[in-house]
C-alpha positions in Angstrom: 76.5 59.5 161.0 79.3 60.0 163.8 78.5 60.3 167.1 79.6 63.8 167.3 77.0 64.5 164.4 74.6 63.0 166.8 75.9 64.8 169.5 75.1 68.1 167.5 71.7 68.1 166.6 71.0 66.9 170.2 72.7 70.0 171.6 70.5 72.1 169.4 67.6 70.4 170.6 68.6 71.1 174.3 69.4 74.8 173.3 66.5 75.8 171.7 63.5 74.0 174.0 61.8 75.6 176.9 60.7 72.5 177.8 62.4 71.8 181.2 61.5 67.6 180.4 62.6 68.1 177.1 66.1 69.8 177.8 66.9 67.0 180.9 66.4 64.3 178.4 68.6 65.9 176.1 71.1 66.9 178.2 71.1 62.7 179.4 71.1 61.8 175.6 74.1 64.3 175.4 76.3 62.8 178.4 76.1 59.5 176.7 76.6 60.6 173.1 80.1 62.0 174.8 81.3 59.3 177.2 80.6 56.7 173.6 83.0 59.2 171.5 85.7 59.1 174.8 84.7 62.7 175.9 83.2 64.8 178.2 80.0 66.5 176.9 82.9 69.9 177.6 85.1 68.2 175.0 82.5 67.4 172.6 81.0 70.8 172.7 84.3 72.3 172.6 85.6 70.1 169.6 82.2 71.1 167.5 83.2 74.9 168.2 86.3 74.7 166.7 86.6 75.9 162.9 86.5 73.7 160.6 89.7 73.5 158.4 89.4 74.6 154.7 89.8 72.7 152.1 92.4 73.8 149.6 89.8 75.1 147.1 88.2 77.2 149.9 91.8 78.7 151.1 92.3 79.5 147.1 89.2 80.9 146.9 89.8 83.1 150.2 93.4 84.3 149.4 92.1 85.3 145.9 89.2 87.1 147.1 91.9 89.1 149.8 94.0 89.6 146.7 90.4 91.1 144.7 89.6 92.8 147.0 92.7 94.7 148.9 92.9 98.4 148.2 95.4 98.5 145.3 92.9 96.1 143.7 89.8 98.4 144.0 92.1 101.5 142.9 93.5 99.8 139.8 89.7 98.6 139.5 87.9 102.0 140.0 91.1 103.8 138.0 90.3 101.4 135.0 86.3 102.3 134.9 87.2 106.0 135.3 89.1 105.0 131.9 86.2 103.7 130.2 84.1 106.2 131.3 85.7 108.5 129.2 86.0 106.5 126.7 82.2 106.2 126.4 81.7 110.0 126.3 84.7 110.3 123.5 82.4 107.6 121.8 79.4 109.2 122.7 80.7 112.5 121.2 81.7 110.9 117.8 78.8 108.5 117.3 76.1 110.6 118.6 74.2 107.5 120.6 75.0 104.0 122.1 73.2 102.6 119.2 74.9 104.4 116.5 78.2 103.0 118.4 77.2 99.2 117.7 75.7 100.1 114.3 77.7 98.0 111.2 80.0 100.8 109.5 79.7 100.2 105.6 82.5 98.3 105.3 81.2 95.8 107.8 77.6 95.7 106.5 79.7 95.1 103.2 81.5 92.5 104.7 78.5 90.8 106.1 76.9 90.8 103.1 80.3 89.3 101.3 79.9 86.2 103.9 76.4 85.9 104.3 76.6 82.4 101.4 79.0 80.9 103.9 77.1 81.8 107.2 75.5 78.7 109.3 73.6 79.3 111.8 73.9 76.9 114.8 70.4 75.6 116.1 71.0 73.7 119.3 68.8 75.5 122.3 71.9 77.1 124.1 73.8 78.0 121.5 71.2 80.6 120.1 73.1 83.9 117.9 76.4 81.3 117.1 77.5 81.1 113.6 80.2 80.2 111.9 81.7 80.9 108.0 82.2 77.4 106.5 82.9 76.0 109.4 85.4 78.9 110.5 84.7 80.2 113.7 85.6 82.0 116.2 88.4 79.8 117.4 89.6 79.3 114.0 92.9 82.1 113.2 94.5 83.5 110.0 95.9 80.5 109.7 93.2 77.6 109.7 90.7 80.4 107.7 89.0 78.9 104.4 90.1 80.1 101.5 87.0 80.9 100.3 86.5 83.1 103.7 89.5 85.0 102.5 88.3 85.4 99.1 84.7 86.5 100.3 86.3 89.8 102.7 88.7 90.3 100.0 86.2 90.7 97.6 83.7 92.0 99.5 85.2 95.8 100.1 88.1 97.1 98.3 91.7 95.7 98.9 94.0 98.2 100.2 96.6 99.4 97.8 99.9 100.1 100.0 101.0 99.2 103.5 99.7 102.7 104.3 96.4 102.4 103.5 95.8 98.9 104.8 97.3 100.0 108.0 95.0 103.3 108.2 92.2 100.3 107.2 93.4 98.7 110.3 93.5 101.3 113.1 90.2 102.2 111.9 88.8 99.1 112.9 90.5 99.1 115.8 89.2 102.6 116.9 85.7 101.5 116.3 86.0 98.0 118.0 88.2 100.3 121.1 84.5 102.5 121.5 82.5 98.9 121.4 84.4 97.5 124.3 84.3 100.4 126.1 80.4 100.2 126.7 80.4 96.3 126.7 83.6 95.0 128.2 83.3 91.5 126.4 82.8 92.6 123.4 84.0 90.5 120.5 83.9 91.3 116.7 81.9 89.4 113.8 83.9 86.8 112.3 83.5 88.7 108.6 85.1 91.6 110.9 88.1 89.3 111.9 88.4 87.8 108.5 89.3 91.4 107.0 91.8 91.4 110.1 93.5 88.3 109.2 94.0 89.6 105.4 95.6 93.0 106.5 97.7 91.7 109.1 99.1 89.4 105.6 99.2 92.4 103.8 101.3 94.3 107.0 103.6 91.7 107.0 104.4 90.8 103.4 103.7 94.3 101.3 106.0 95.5 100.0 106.3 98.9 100.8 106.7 101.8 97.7 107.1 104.9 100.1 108.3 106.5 102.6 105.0 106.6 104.4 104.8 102.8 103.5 107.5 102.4 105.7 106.0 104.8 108.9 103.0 102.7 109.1 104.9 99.1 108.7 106.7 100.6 111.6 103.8 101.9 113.3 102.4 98.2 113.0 105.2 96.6 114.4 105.0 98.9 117.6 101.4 98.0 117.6 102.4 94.4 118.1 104.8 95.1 120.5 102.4 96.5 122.5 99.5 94.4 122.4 99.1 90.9 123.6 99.2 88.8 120.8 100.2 85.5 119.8 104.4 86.4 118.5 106.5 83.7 116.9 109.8 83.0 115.5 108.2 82.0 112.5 106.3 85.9 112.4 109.6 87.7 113.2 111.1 86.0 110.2 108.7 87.4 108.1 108.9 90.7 109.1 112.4 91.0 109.2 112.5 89.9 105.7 109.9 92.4 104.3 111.3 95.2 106.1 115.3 93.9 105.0 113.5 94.0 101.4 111.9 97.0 101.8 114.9 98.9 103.5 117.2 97.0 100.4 114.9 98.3 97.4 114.6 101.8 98.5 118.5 102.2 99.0 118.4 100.7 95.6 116.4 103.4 94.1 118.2 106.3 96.3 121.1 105.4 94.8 120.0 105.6 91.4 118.4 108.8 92.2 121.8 109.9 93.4 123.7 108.6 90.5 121.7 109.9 87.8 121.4 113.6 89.4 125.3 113.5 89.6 125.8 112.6 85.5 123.4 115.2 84.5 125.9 117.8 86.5 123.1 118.9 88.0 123.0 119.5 92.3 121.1 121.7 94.2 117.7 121.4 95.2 117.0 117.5 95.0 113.8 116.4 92.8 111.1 114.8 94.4 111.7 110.9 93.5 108.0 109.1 92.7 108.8 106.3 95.2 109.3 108.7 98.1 106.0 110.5 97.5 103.8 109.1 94.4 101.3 111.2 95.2 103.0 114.4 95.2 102.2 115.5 98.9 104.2 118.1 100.8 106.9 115.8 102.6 110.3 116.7 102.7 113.1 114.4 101.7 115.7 114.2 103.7 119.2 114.6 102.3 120.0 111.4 100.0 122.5 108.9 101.0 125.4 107.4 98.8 126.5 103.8 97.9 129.3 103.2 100.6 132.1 104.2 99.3 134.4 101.5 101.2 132.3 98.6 99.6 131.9 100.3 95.8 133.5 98.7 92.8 136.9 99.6 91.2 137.8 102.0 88.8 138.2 99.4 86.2 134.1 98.6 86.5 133.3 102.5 85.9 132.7 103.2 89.4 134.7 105.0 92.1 137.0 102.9 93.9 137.2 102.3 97.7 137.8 105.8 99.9 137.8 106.2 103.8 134.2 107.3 105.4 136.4 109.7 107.4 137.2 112.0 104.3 133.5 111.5 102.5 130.5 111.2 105.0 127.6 108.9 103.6 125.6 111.4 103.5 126.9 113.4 100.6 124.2 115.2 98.5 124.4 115.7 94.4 125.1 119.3 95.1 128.3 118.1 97.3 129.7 115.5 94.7 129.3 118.1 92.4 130.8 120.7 94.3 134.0 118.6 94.5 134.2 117.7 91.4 134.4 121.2 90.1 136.9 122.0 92.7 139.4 119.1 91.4 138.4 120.5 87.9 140.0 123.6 88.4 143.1 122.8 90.5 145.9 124.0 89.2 149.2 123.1 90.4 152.3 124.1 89.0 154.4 121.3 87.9 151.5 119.2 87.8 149.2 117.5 85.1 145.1 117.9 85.3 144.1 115.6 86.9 142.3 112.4 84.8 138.5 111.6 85.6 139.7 109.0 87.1 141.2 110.7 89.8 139.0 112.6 90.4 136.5 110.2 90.3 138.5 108.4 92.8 139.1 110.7 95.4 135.2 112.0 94.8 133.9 108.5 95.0 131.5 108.9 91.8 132.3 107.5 88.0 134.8 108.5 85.5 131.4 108.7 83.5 130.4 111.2 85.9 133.2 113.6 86.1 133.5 113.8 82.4 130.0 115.0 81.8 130.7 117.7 84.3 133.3 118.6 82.4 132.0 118.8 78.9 129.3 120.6 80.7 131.4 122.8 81.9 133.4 123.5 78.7 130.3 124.1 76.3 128.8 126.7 79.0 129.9 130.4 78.6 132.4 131.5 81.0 131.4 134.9 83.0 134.0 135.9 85.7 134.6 132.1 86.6 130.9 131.8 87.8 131.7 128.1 87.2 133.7 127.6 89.6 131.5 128.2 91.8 129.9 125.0 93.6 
């Protein structure tokens, strides 16, 4: 012990007796405490007063603490329970009780029950209520998760059939997980729960999609990410851009045929409902169809149109409009001029000779009544 630790506890003594023998001797004990350490008992007693410096942990801990505390802090802070208040009573509203909030949905008591041959308890004392499934737990990811994990929550409750449906699967479980933390801020899901997760984030990623609504909710999914804080990599963005290049490829694919094969039939107008766009028959709209670009299509020779500028035939050309201009070169008539072949016309329409000359047998077998058919 230092003399000036000495020097302390003898300065209490003198300041808190009442005993006038008591506080001479200290004050004497004092005196010589300071003159050992080089100082006057004024020194001394002024170098104990001074504060002591902080160690780096204790300035951290301070300037944090400031930082916690100041009054943007405790805005942000009270503005952020304000939030969760209300998201308790939208809870509250939909679930009827706290209780009924926490309860397993069916799918999750399904999925519980799924897992329940790979669930192992963990008995040490202080790790009461931990589990894990095969020995995946809640550190492992999609990734490092058995495969007979994945095989149990697939099994265990129907596998979504199209991007839309496992991402309507997904913001489900989201919602319901959203009004769990909102009553218990640490609240994490059961590993069955983030299992399931895993397999529709796959299926997000790598489905391909067969609808238009396929491709809203891919979309919607990727937005989802971008939003969230999650663990993105190149190696994630690769596969997404190729789903989505394959999905955006196959659906032009099948446009195009669409396209095509209303063209031959001569028919244009009102554009049938293709299956891909809406295989369930719902009330969406189609927007107007798109043709194969006509500055990158095949020649003549091939039996399709050859290249024409964009300037003179927009991409966006329906059946009805191919149609319509086919008819119109059908009945020019120039004097001093020829008819013009179906392969013009086919060239300067941008569809097939095959096309144009089922137009025109079409044409030619169909009565004529005041030129009706030259109307588009």
């Amino acid at each position: 012990m230092s003399n000036l630790d000495t020097f302390a506890k003898v300065r209490a003594l003198h300041d808190s007796t009442t005993n006038p023998g008591e506080k001479a001797a200290a004050a004497g004990r004092m005196k010589a405490l300071a003159r050992k350490a080089g100082m006057t008992v004024k020194q001394a007693m002024s170098k104990l007063d001074a504060p002591r410096p902080k160690t780096q942990a204790e300035a951290a801990a301070e300037a944090f603490n400031d930082i916690f505390n100041s009054p943007e802090a405790l805005a942000r802070r009270a503005e952020r329970e304000l939030e969760r208040a209300k998201r308790r009573a939208a809870a509250l509203s939909r679930h009827g009780s706290e209780s009924n909030v926490f309860a397993d949905t069916e799918r999750e008591a399904a999925l519980r029950k799924a897992c329940e041959p790979l669930l192992m308890w963990d008995m040490r004392p202080d790790w009461k209520g931990c589990y894990d499934l095969g020995g995946w737990g809640s550190h492992g990811n999609g990734e490092s998760m058995p495969s007979a994990v994945r095989e149990a929550v697939t099994q265990g409750w129907p596998i979504p059939e199209t991007v839309a449906a496992a991402w309507a699967e997904y913001q489900a479980t989201e919602e319901i997980e959203d009004d769990r933390s909102a009553f218990e801020d640490s609240y994490a899901s059961h590993d069955w729960v983030r299992a399931r997760g895993y397999v529709l984030e796959d299926m997000l990623d790598t489905m391909p999609a067969r609808s238009l609504n396929d491709l809203r909710a891919r979309m919607s999914w990727f937005e989802f990410l971008s939003r969230k804080e999650v663990q993105w990599t190149h190696k994630n963005d690769l596969i997404r851009f190729a789903t989505l290049r394959a999905d955006i490829e196959r659906m032009g694919a099948r446009l195009r045929e669409q396209d095509a094969a209303g063209v031959q039939t001569g028919q244009g107008g009102v554009q049938e409902r293709h299956p891909m766009l809406d295989p369930k028959g719902g009330h969406e709209t189609l927007p107007p169809l798109s043709t194969p670009d006509l500055a990158t299509s095949n020649p003549v020779q091939s039996g399709q149109a050859q290249a024409y500028p964009h300037s003179r035939y927009p991409s966006r050309r329906t059946n009805a409009d191919k149609r319509r201009d086919v008819i119109a070169l059908l009945n020019v008539e120039d004097p001093g001029i020829g008819a013009l072949t179906d392969r013009e016309i086919a060239r300067r329409v941008g569809v097939s000779p095959t096309t144009v000359g089922t137009i025109r047998r079409a044409r030619s077998s169909a009565p004529r009544q005041g030129g009706a058919d030259s109307q588009p």
